[in-house]
N, C-alpha and C positions, 0 to 999 in steps of 0.2 A: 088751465093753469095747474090745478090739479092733477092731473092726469100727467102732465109735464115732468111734475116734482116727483111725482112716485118713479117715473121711469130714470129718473135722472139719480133717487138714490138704491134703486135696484143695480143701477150699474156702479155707483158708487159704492156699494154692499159687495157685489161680484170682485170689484177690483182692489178689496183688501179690506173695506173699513177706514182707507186711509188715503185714498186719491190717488194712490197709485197702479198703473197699468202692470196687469199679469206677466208671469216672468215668460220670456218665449220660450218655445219646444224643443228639443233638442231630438230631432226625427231620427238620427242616426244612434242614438243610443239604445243598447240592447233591452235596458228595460220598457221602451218604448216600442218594442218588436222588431227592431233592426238586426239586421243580420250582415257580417262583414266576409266575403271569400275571396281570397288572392295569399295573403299571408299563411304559411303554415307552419309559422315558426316563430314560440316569444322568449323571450330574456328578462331575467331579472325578475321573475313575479313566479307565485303559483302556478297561475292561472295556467290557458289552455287556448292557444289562437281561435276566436281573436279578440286579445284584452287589449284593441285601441277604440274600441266602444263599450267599457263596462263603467262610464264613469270615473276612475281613479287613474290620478296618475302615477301607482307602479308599476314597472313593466314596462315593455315595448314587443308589437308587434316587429317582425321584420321579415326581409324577404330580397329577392335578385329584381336589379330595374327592368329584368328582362315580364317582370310578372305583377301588373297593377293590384291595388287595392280598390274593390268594388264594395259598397255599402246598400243595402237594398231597405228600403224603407215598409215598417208594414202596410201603405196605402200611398197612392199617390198624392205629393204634396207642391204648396209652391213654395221655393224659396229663395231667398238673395242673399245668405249668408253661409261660407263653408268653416269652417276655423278646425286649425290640430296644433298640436304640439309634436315638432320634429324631434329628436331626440340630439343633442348636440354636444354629448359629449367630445373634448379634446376637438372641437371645434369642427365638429361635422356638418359638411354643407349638404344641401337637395337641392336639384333642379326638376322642376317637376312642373306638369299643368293640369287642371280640373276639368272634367268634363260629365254632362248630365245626361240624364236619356228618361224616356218614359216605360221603353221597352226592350233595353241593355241590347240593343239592334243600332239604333240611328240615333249618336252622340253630338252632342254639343259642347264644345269648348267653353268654357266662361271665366276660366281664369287662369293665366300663364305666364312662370314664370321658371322662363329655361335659361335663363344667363342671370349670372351675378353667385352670388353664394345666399341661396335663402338658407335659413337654418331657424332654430327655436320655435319659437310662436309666430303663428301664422292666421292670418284675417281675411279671407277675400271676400268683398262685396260684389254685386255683380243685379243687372237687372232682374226683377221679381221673374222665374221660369218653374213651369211646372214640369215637375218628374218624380221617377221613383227610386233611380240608382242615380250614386256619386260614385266617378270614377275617380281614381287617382293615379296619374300618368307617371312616374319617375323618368325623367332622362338626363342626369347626371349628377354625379356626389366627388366627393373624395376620399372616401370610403373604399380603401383597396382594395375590398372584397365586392365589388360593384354592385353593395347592398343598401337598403334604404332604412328608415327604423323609425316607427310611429308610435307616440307614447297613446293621444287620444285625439281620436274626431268631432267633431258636431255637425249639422246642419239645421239651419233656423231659416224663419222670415221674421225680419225685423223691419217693422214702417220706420221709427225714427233711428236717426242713423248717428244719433246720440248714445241711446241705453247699446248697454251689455250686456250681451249672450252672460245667460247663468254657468258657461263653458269658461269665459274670457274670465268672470267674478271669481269662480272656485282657482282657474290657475294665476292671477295675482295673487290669492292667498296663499295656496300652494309654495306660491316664489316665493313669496316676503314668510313664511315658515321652514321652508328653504336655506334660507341666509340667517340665521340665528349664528349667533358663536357657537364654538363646540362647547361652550361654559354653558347658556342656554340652552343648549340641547342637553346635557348633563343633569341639569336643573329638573327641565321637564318631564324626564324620565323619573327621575327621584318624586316628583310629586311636589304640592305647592306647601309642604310644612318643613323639607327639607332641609333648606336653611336656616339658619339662625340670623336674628336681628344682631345688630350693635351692643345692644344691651341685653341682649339673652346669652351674647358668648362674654361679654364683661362678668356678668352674673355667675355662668357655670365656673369659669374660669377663678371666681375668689375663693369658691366654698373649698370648704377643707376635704384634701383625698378621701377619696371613699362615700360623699356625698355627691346626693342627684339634686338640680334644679328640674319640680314636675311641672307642667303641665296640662290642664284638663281641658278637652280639646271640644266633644259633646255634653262636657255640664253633668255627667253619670255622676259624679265625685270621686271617682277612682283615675290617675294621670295615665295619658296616651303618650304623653313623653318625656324623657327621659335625658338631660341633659346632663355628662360630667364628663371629668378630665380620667381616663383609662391609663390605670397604674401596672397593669401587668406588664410583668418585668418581662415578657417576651417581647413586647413592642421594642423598635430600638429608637424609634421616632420619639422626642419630649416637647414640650406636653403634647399628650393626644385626647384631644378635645373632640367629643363623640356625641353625636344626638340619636339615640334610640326611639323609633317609632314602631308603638305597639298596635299592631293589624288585627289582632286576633279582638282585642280589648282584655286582655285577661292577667295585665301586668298589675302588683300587688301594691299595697299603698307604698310601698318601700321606692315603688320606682325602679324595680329589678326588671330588666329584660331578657328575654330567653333565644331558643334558637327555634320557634318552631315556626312565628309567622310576621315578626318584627325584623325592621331595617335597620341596619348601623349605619351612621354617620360622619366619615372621618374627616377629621380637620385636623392635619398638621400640624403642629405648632401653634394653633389657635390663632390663625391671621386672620379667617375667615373667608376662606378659601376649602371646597370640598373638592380633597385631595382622592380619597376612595369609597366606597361603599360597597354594603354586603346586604342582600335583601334575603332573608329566610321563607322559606312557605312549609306549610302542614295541608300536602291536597288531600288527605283523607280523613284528615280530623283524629287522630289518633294522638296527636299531643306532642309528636316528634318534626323533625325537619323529614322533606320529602324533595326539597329543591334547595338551591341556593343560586344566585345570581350574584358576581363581582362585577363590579362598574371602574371604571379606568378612563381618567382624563386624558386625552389627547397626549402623544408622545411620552408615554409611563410605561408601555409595556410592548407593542409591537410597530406602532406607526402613528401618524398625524390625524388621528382620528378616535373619537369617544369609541370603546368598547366594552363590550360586558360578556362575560362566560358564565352559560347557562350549566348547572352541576344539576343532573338525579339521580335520589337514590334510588335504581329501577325496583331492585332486592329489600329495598327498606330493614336496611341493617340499620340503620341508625347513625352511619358514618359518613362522612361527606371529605369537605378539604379542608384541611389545618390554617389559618391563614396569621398571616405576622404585620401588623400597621393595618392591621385590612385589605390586603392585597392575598395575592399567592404568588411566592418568591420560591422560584424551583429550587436553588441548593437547599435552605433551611427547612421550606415544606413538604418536598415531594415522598419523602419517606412519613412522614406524619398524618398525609392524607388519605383517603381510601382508595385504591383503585382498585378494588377487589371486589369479588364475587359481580352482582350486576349492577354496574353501572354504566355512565351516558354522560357525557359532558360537548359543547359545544361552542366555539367561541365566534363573536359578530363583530363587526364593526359597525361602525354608522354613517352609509351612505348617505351623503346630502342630498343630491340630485334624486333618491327613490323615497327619501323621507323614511326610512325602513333597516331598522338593523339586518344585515346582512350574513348569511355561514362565512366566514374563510380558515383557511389552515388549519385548522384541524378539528374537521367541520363534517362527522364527530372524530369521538372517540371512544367506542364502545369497552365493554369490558363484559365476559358470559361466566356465569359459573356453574359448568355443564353438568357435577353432579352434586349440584346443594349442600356443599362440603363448607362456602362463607369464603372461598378462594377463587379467582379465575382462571378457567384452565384454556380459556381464549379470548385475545384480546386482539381489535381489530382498530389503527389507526387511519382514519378518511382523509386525504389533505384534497382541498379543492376552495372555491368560492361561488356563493349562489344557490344553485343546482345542481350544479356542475362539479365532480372529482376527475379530481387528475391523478390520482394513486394511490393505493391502499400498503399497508405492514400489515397483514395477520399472522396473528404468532399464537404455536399451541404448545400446549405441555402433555408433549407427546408422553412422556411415561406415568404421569397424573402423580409425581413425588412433592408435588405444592402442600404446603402445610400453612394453617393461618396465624401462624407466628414465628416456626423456623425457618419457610421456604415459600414466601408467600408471592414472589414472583418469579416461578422457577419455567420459564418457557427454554423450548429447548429449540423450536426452528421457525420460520417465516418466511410465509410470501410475502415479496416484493412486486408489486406491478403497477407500469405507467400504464398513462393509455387516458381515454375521456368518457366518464361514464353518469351520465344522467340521473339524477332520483326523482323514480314515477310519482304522481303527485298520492298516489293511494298505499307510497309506503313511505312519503312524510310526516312531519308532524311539526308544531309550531308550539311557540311560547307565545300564551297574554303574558308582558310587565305590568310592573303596578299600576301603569297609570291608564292599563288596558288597551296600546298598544299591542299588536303582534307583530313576534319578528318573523321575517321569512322562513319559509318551512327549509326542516332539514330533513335526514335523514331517521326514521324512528328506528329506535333500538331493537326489537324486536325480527326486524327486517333485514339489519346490517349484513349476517353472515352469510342468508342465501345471495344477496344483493353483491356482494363482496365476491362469491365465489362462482355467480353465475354472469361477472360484466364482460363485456366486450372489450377486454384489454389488449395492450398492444404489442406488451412483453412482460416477461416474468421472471426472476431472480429468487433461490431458493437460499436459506442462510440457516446452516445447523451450526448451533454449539454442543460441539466438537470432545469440549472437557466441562461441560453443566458449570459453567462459570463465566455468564452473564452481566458482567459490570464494566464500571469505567476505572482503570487502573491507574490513571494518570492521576486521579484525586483519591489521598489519604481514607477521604470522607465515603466517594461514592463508590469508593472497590469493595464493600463489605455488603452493598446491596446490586441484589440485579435488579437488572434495568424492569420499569413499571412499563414500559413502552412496546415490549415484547423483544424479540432479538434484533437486530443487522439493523438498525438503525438510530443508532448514536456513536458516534465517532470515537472508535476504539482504538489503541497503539499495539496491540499488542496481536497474533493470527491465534490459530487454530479455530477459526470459524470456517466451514465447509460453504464455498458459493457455485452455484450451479442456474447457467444462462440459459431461459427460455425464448430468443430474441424477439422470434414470430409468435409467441404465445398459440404455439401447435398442441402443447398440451394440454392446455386449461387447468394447468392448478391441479395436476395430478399427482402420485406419489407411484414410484414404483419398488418393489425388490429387485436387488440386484444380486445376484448369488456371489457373484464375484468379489464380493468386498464383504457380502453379507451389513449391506445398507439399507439404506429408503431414498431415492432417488428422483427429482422432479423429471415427470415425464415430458421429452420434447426437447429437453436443454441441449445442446450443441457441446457445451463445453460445461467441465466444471474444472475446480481447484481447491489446496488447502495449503494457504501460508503456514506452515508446523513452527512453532517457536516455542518447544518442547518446556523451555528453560524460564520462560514469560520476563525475558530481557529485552523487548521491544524489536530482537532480531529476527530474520526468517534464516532459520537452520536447513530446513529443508522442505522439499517442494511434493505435495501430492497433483497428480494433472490427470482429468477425466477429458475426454470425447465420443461423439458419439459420429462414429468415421463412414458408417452407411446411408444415415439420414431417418432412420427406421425410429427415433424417437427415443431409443435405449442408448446406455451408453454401452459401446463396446472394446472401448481401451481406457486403461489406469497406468500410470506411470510414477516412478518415486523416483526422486533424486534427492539421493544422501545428502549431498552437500551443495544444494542449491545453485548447480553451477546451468542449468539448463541443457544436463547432457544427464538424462535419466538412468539411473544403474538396474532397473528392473520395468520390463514394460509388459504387460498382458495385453491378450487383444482374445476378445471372444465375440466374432464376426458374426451375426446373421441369429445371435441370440435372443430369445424373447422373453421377456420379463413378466413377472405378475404386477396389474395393479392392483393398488391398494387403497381400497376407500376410505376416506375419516368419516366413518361412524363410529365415533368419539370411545365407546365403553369396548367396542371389538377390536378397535383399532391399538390402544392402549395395550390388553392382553398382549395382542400377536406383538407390540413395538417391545415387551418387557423380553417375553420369547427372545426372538432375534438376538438382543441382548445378550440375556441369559446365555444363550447359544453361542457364540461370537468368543463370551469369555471363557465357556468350558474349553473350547475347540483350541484358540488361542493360549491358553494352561497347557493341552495336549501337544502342540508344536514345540512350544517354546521348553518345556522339557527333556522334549525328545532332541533337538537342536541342541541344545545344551549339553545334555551326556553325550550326544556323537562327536561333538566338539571339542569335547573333554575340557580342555583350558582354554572358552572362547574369549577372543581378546571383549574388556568389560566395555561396552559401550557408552556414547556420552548421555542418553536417553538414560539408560537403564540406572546407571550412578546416579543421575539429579532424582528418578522418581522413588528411586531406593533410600539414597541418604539428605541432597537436596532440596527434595520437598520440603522435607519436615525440617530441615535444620533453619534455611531461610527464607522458603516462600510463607508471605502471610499467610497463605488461602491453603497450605498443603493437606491438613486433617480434612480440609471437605472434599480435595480431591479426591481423597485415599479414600472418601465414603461415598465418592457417586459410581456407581456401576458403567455410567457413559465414559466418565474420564478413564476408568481403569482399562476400559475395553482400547480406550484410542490410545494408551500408555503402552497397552501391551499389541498391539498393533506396531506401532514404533520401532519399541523392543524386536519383536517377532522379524522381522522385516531386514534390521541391523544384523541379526541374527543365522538370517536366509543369505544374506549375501556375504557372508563369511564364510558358510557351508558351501554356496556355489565356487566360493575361492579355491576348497578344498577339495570337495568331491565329485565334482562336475563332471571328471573324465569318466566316474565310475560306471558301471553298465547297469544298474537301478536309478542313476539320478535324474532319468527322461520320465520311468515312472511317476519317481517322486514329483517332477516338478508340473507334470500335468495333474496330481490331486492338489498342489499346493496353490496356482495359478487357477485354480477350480473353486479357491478358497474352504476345500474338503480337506481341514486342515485333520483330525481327528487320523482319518486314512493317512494322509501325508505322515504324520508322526507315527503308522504301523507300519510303515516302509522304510521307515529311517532307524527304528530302535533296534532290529534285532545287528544292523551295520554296526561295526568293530570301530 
């Protein structure tokens, strides 16, 4: 009888202390030795095929039905339970069967289910069978890409056909945290002191402006929070009812909160409703912000879904983003914020179904500042979702004239390229929030430019400004800043921006010299153009047109047409010519780009003078009158024309040109004007203008 009772509470001891039977095994899980081969492809997660055995369900393995999923156990086991989670998004079905083996040779079926629409969560029991591999058959989806998608598997022996797999337990939880409102998800990110009671926002709400209702949270005797109604007259929201929570613990008995490791909490009009929030971090202890995080309630800022954008100061300027109510509102903030020298910004949504903030659109957006001047002289925008980018903007400031207070986003050209390109998991990086969550890894900063210039894109579009006047003219407000974006991507009325098509992306994102224009030219492009709207009246006056008519990657014809009729009055063709490329290494590159310049305008002086006295009284063109009296009389922007070395060069290009076909009007017959016109079509303007001057 003795003997009985000890045995009876040895197993009683074993099975918890508390009568209950041990949770079963789950053989097929990686940290149990399991190993999964078929899939070689996952979505939505870090990880690395194959994360439909690591436990979690973010992620999904997936693969073609043409290619099973096989699970291989570290030992042979017996079992009667297989369970997964199919992945069913937009209502994806699987038909599929299970099959077991001891020695992935001679399989056995044990469970099938090939008609119907299985989808979600899946259970099969099936008689106790001993083996070592679990197959999984695929044979049919609705899945256009006739692919299947496994978020996670198990395999157990279960005797009572009651209990639940610790597989089945973790993914009801999973669901029922899953289906929270996006209020709730908002919540939980914020952390559990976030909100305000009934009568913590009655309270903040009475005390007179300028007071805090504190809070002491650990009993220290110094308040971890900070409760009052925010008077600064930048807000345009009334009242704005704030709860500041101090992370750091180093807020003063005053109740004052800072910017380096405390959260803002906005509430609107004090209904009790958290309308925005702003989380600051200090990751180095230096006393400064290092991060900031903005949080956005569902349909506030791009879509039906909780979002937050991750800001660092990579450079640890001290500068971040200006924000107004608590948000970042692009007209009023975007000139108030930094995007200068290095930084790194990222914006997520909040996927339900992966439980996981997410990268999308503009997921990042880097910003370098190549030589520690406190300005960026390359800024690099990523649009994609995931892991995944679908196109990048890099924009440089090719002649490095940026200054961090007169010209502080002076980019002068940009790649443009579509295409689909991956980020390896050993040049991402992730964000913990505060409530020690992380979001899905993005792209790290440090990586962006080779990653950017070394992807497998699909095509490529070159975008130079033309006359160093980078803005949006349509608005009063924003014509007076260039764009923080880089160039050729925000929606401009107005041309002189040079575009040049790399369709097949033959060139990779090269640069070439072109003598003939005395340019910088994307290598590969097929075509280029330049809308001229000399006059910035929103009209195109006249038409510049590139090709490249051999396929040899250069361009070998330029064409102008005065009056934009589509009937060219001057075309060059320089057949079978080869070009220099030109590397951007940033500090060599810049030299020779000022060069060129410099060059282009001495040369361009030497024509345009010599054209002139040969022409004695040449009729005064409509270029040369706007950038002579024009400019200055009634364009806003004419002084900084007059002072970029870019614009003057493409004014006197124009000029130059109008100029040339005046003289061919007249002197054409002459018996020097073949000379002439092959140094001029040579763009060896200097020569051209010694062949012309000693002419009567």
């Amino acid at each position: 009888m003795v003997r009985l009772t000890l045995s009876l509470l040895v197993l009683w001891l074993v099975a918890g202390c508390a009568g209950a039977a041990p949770e079963p095994t789950n053989y097929a899980l990686a940290s149990n030795g399991a190993t999964i081969t078929g899939p070689t492809n996952c979505s939505s997660c870090a990880g690395q095929p194959p994360i439909a055995n690591d436990g979690s369900f973010h992620g999904f393995a997936w693969a073609y039905l043409r290619t099973p999923t096989v699970v291989r156990f570290a030992e042979p086991q017996t079992i009667n339970v297989v369970e997964m989670l199919l992945h069913d998004q937009r209502a994806r079905w699987y038909q599929y069967r299970v099959q077991v083996s001891e020695d992935a040779k001679d399989w056995q079926t044990v469970a099938e289910h090939t008609t119907g629409r299985p989808r979600g969560w899946r259970s099969m029991r099936f008689k106790p069978t001993r083996c070592r591999f679990v197959k999984l058959v695929f044979t049919g989806t609705n899945v256009p890409a006739q692919s299947y998608h496994v978020v996670e598997i198990g395999a157990f022996h279960i005797a009572n056909s009651a209990t639940r797999s610790p597989l089945h337990k973790a993914y009801e939880a999973w669901e029922k945290h899953r289906k929270r409102t996006s209020y709730e998800v908002l919540l939980h990110y914020l952390g559990p002191n976030a909100a305000m009671t009934a009568e913590q926002r009655r309270r903040a709400m009475a005390l007179p402006r300028g007071e805090r209702a504190l809070i002491d949270l650990d009993g220290d005797g110094d308040p971890d929070i900070a409760d009052f109604v925010d008077t600064d007259p930048k807000h345009t929201v009334r009242p704005m009812l704030v709860r500041a929570i101090d992370d750091d613990d180093d807020m003063g008995a005053d109740g004052a909160p800072d910017l380096d490791s405390d959260l803002y909490i906005a509430d609107w009009r004090g209904n009790g409703r958290i309308d925005r929030a702003v989380d600051y971090w200090d990751h180095d202890g230096d006393g400064d912000g290092d991060r900031m995080d903005i949080y956005y309630p569902p349909n506030t800022w791009h879509g039906n879904y909780v979002e937050v954008v991750v800001i660092r100061d990579v450079g640890d300027d001290n500068k971040m983003w200006w924000t107004r109510n608590y948000e970042y509102q692009q007209g009023p903030c975007q000139w108030k914020s930094d995007f200068n020298g290095d930084e790194a910004f990222c914006m997520f949504y909040y996927d339900t179904a992966l439980d996981q903030f997410v990268p999308h659109l503009e997921a990042p957006f880097t910003h370098h500042d190549l030589d520690d001047d406190g300005v960026s002289e390359l800024t690099i925008q990523f649009l994609g979702r995931g892991s995944t980018l679908t196109s990048i903007r890099l924009s440089y400031d090719a002649d490095n004239d940026s200054h961090p207070t007169r010209r502080r986003r002076d980019y002068d050209f940009s790649f443009n390229c579509t295409g689909t390109l991956p980020v390896p998991a050993d040049k991402s990086t992730s964000d913990l929030l505060r409530t020690g969550d992380s979001t899905q890894p993005w792209l790290d900063w440090a990586y962006a430019p080779d990653l950017a210039r070394g992807g497998e894109w699909r095509s490529c579009r070159l975008c130079w400004d033309e006359v160093d006047h980078n803005v949006n003219p349509a608005s009063k407000h924003e014509r007076d800043h260039e764009r923080w974006e880089g160039v050729g991507g925000y929606a401009m009325r107005e041309g002189n921006k040079r575009w040049e098509t790399d369709a097949d992306y033959s060139g990779r994102m090269q640069l070439y010299y072109w003598p003939a224009d005395r340019r910088l030219h994307l290598f590969g492009a097929e075509t280029g153009y330049i809308a001229i709207d000399y006059n910035h009246d929103y009209k195109v006056d006249a038409h510049i047109r590139y090709k490249d008519e051999d396929g040899d990657g250069f361009f070998d014809y330029y064409s102008y047409d005065a009056d934009n009729d589509k009937r060219p009055e001057h075309v060059v063709r320089t057949p079978g010519a080869k070009c220099e490329l030109v590397p951007i290494n940033y500090d060599q590159f810049v030299i020779r780009y000022r060069k060129w310049v410099q060059g282009a305008l001495s040369e361009n002086a030497d024509i345009i003078t010599a054209l002139t006295s040969a022409l004695g009284a040449p009729e005064r063109s409509p270029v040369e009158d706007w950038w002579r009296r024009g400019r200055l009389e009634g364009f806003y922007a004419g002084k900084k024309l007059g002072s970029s070395a870019e614009a003057r060069r493409y004014y006197q290009d124009l000029i130059r040109e109008e100029l040339f076909l005046q003289a061919r009007e007249q002197f054409s017959t002459q018996p020097w004007w073949a000379e002439f016109l092959e140094a001029y079509d040579a763009a060896q303007y200097s020569r051209a203008a010694g062949i012309l001057t000693p002419r009567p």
